[in-house]
C-alpha positions, 0 to 999 in steps of 0.5 A: 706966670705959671700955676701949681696946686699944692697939698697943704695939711692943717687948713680946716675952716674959711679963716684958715683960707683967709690967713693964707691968702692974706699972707701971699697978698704981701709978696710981689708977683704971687697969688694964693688960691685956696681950696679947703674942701680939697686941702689944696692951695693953687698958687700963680707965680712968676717962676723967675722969682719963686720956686715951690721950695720957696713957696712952701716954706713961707706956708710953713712958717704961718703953722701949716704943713705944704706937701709939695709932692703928695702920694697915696703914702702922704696920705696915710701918713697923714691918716695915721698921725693924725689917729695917734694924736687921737689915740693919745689925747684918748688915752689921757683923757679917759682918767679925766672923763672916769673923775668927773663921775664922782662930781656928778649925782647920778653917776655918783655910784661908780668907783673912782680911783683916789689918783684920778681925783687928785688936782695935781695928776689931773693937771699933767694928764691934762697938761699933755693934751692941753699944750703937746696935743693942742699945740697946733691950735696955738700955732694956728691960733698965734698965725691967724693974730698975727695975719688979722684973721680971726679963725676957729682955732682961736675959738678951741684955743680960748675956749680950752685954755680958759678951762685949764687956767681957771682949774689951776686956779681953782687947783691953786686955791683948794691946795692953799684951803682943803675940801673933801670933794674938790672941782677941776675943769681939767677934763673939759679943756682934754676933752673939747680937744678930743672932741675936735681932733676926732671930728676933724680926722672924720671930716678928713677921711669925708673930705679925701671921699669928695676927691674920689674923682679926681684920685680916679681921674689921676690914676686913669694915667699910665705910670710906665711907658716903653721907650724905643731907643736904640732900636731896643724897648726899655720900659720906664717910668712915665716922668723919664718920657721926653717930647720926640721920644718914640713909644712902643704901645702894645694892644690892649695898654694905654697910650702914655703921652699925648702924640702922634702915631708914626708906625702901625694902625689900630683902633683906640678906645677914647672914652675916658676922655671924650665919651665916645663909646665906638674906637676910634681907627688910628694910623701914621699921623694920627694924633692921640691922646694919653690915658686912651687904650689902644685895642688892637695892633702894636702901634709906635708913637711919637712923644709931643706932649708930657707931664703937665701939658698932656690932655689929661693933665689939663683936664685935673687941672680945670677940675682943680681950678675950678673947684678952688674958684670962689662963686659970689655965694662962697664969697659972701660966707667968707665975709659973714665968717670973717665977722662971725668970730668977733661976733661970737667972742662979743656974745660969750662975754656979754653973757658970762658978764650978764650971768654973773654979775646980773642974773647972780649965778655962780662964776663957775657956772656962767663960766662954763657956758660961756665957753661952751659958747665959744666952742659950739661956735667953730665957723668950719661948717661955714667955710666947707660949705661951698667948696666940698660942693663945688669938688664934688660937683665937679669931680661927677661932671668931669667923670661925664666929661664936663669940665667947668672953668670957674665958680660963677657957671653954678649960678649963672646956670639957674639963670639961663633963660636962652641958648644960642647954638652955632650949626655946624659941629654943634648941632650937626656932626661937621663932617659931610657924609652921603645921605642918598644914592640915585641911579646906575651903581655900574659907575660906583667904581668909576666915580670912587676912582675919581673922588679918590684923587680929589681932597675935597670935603665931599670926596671925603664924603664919597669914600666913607660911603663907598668903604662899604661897598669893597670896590678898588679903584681904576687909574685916572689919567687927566685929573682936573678940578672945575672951579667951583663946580665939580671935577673930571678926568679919564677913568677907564678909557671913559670920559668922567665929570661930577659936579653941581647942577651948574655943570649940567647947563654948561655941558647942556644936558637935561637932567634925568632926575628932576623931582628927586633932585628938587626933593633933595634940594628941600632937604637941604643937601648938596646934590652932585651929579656923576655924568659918564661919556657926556650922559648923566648916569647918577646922582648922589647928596650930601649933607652935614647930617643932625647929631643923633641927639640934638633934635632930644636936647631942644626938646628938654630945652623948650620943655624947661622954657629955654628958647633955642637960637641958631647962629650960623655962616651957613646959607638960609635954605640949609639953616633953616631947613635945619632948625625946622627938623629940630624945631628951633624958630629963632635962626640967624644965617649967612652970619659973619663971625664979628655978628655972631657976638652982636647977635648975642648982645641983642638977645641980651639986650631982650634981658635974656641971660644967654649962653652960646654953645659952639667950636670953631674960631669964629665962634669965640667971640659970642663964647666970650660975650655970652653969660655962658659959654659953652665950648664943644671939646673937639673945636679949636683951642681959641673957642675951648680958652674963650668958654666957661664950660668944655664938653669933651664929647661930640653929644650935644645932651652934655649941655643939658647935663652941665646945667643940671649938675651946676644946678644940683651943685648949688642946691646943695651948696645952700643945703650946707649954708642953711645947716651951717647957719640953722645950726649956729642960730639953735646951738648958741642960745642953748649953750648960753642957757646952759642946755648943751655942756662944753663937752657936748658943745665940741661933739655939736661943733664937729657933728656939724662940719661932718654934716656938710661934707657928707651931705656933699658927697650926696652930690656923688648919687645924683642921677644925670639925664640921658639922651639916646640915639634918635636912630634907635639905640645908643652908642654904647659899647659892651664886653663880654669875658669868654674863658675858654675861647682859644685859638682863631677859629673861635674869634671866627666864630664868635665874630661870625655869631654877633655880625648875625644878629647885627652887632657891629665893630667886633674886636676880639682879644685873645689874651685877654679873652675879652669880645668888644663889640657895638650894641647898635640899640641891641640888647646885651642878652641877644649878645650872650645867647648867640655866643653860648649858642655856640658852646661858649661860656661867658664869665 
């Protein structure tokens, strides 16, 4: 089974959804689901039985219009057929609209041509917008009978038609008896047509501004890729890339695949997709990801992953999912708008049969309010209530690299009463770095030497912390690893071990740095000891340190009333070492991984609504099990599939930030629900009482579904929290534009000006002439006036 979103051009209410979704429900081995808010319909099926040609046929043949490969030309074309039909349906009902001057008192003084008020011109010019104009009100009308679904079009189709009929036969009787001044309703059945098509064409453009993010995240996508074959670059379009191609990327273009690098190192700028401000260094073997920039050095690339299943497809993917999810809220509209229509049908015609035969009104007049009733009654409003919101929602959350899975997080979210973190990746960054240095920095090189043979997370550890220090390694003779314990081997004609507190008993040495070694035990680290020619010369710790806002997020999370857990593998002394520099009280340590999920069940079992946020293997089964689940995008493939909620960056304030959007999401969804059915509620009696004509009933009616999608797009201006670096500043980036730096004795210098005041990870282009640098918690300005200082101009 396999899924694809396609475009479907005519859907414009819940009913429309129904019909659809009603007609898949027949065939074997195929599923609809549908997004009106986004004109999109997600189809499962079995590629072995059907094709998306087949597909589309059977959605044209209930009356709508598939676009299987949609472009930003499909749609203007769409935009532009639709303001034709407008213009034209205009154009022949402003003669109807000038006539019906002459029938009303106040208008009485303006001059109406004899032509227009004639019965037989008004029923052509009437004719073609009732039945060439409206024909897809009776098309759709016709499908949604024939599916059993009772939609909106058959309200305009009722409502319009019954306007025409009787003018014929009113048309009919004054032909038969002349009078001096003879009544038509033609121009109400042209102008509730009008009045839809316009209301539906600004809905369309409403609802192509709530796909903005997801049109921004398409076009983050390289278009082009340039091909190595044959030992020559061939520039080719991004759907000519096959898996094993190898690519040739140029500084300062974007990777167009998912890959590998094979030749070449660089730094890439990832944000687009995982947040992270700072590049990202990249060599042979690296992977990287498609859409990225590459900012440095011509690096080669092999093709691994292209079309649908890069990373950046995955992600449009989840957003259109998980805007095509219906959450229990939508669910329950769609079952109130099923009845709605048959509901509203019932209460228009017991009101033309109480005004005429009880109350002795004119048919005419019981008549016209009757289908102004069946016009103001247009369910659209109820049916884009949820999914505009639920589109926006997830476009804004995408932009900051949430991605929801489904509809039920928007609101569960509101729920949550607790949120379980696993330790390591989570709440700490997962990788060892070294957090303090004792004793003689002689043996620097002696150590880096031996750590440099070693693949060990630790000795990892050590090289990072000794990259700054520009030393170059000795040759090591007799390598060896001492389970468990440490390592050793001949450095320099010298005898060198480093290891654990353990190897300092076995060799029978005392140790020089007690107190700073039981200072760091405290702390939770992991101490080593560099012991040269049987003399224990320094010492150095590691730890797995806090991500540098964790500490903020539990924070805001007990400021809300949210009680944080920790679940973790790790040992006690760590654990809670941890959770007392973050302030989380309830710990569980030394956890198997099948205990994380039983843990999970027991704070359920408190009546807790619980999510877990976490990003290895062991953690999917607490992911699956909790309320929520909250995968950390840079984990395993199993946590990501086992969530309901992917962050792709490595900051934990994305949790806090995917609640409140799910939050403001919902908020506004009952927003939607309160106007959609206030405004029923108003509008109905009005109409029934005669306060609101058939024509005004139609500018109401599309007024209302104008309202919901606008009011989703407010969803666009929502402010999400920000959490900074508790190391005094954040990791943001900034760019500046220097047109008149030339040549690289002006990098130099540039390079030179910002290292002085502190700024870090400096890339400088200069074709582009643009200074990428690492604000470090400085300010920009500080940045600015130390270029101009030198004579530059900035752009």
């Amino acid at each position: 089974m396999i899924k694809k979103s396609m475009k479907v051009n005519g859907m414009t209410c819940a009913m429309c959804a129904k019909t659809i979704t009603n007609t898949f429900e027949h065939y074997e081995g195929i599923s609809a689901n549908v997004n009106v808010g986004a004109g999109k319909v997600i189809f499962t099926y079995d590629e072995e039985t059907y094709t998306l040609i087949d597909i589309a046929k059977i959605v044209e043949e209930i009356g709508y219009e598939p676009v299987i490969e949609e472009n930003l030309d499909d749609a203007k074309k769409l935009r532009m057929k639709m303001r034709k039909e407008i213009y034209i349906s205009v154009f022949f009902s402003i003669p109807l609209l000038w006539a019906m001057f002459s029938h009303l008192s106040f208008t009485s003084f303006i001059w109406v041509p004899e032509l227009l008020k004639d019965g037989i011109f008004q029923l052509v010019v009437a004719g073609i917008v009732q039945f060439y104009i409206g024909k897809r009100f009776y098309l759709a009308a016709y499908h949604s009978i024939k599916k059993k679904v009772l939609g909106m079009d058959i309200l305009v189709v009722m409502g319009t038609t019954s306007a025409y009929l009787y003018s014929i036969y009113l048309l009919i009787e004054q032909l038969q008896n002349p009078v001096m001044h003879p009544t038509y309703y033609f121009e109400i059945s042209a102008l509730i047509i009008t009045m839809v098509l316009i209301g539906n064409y600004i809905e369309h453009i409403a609802k192509e501004r709530t796909t903005d993010a997801l049109v921004e995240l398409m076009n983050l996508g390289a278009k082009e890729a340039r091909v190595l074959k044959d030992g020559k670059e061939q520039m080719v379009d991004i759907d000519e890339v096959f898996l094993g191609d190898h690519l040739v990327v140029l500084a300062n273009e974007k990777i167009p695949v998912d890959g590998k690098v094979v030749e070449g190192t660089t730094y890439i700028d990832e944000s687009m997709i995982t947040g992270e401000s700072i590049p990202v260094k990249k060599e042979a073997g690296s992977k990287v990801i498609g859409a990225t920039i590459n900012q440095r050095q011509r690096i080669i690339i092999e093709a691994t992953k292209i079309g649908s299943d890069t990373m950046l497809a995955q992600i449009i993917q989840h957003v259109e999912e998980a805007s095509a999810e219906k959450p229990p809220i939508q669910r329950s509209a769609d079952k109130i708008a099923s009845y709605f229509v048959p509901i509203v049908v019932s209460i228009a015609l017991l009101n033309f049969i109480i005004h005429f035969a009880f109350l002795g009104y004119d048919f005419s007049i019981a008549f016209e309010r009757t289908i102004a009733i069946l016009v103001i009654s247009c369910p659209c409003a109820l049916g884009l209530a949820t999914p505009t919101s639920i589109l926006v929602g997830n476009g804004k959350a995408a932009q900051h690299h949430i991605l929801y899975k489904g509809g039920e997080f928007f609101e569960l979210a509101n729920k949550i009463e607790a949120i379980a973190f696993d330790k390591t990746g989570t709440l700490t960054v997962g990788k060892p770095s070294v957090t303090d240095y004792v004793g003689n920095e002689d043996v620097l090189q002696l150590l880096y030497s031996l750590e440099k043979d070693s693949n060990h997370p630790i000795s990892g550890a050590v090289l990072d912390y000794m990259k700054d220090h520009n030393i170059k390694s000795l040759p090591v003779k007799q390598f060896e690893t001492i389970e468990g314990k440490g390592i050793k081997g001949v450095v320099d004609g010298k005898d060198i071990v480093v290891g654990s507190h353990k190897l300092l008993h076995d060799l029978s040495l005392t140790n020089p740095f007690a107190d700073e070694h039981t200072t760091l035990i405290n702390q939770a680290k992991t101490v080593n000891f560099v012991i040269v020619d049987n003399k224990v010369e320094a010492m150095y710790a590691v730890r797995d340190e806090i991500k540098d806002t964790s500490k903020q997020v539990i924070t805001e999370m007990k400021a809300r009333g949210l009680i944080p857990y920790m679940i973790t593998g790790d040992n006690h002394v760590v654990a809670n070492q941890i959770a007392k520099e973050l302030g989380i009280e309830h710990v569980h340590s030394e956890v198997l991984p099948h205990e994380k999920a039983k843990i999970i069940e027991s704070i359920q079992a408190e009546g807790h609504v619980v999510a877990f946020v976490g990003d290895g293997i062991n953690d999917a089964p607490a992911l699956k099990l909790a309320d929520v689940g909250i995968a950390m995008g840079h984990g395993t493939d199993v946590a990501i599939d086992s969530s309901d909620v992917t962050l792709m960056s490595y900051d934990l304030g994305l949790v806090i930030k995917a609640i409140d959007m799910s939050k403001a999401t919902l908020k506004n969804i009952y927003q939607n629900f309160g106007w959609a059915f206030s405004y029923n509620l108003v509008a109905i009696p009005l109409a029934a009482t005669g306060r609101l004509s058939m024509v005004v009933a139609a500018a109401a009616m599309a007024f209302s579904s104008i309202t919901v999608v606008l009011n989703a797009l407010r969803l666009k201006a929502y402010k999400l929290p920000e959490f900074k670096s508790e190391k005094g500043g954040t990791t943001d980036m900034a760019k500046l534009e220097v047109p008149d730096m030339t040549c690289n004795h002006c990098k130099m210098t540039i390079e030179k000006a910002l290292s002085e005041k502190g700024f870090s990870n400096i890339i400088i282009d200069l074709d582009t002439k643009i200074v990428n640098f690492d604000l470090d918690g400085r300010s920009v300005a500080v940045a600015r006036e130390a270029i101009e200082q030198k004579g530059y101009t900035i752009k």
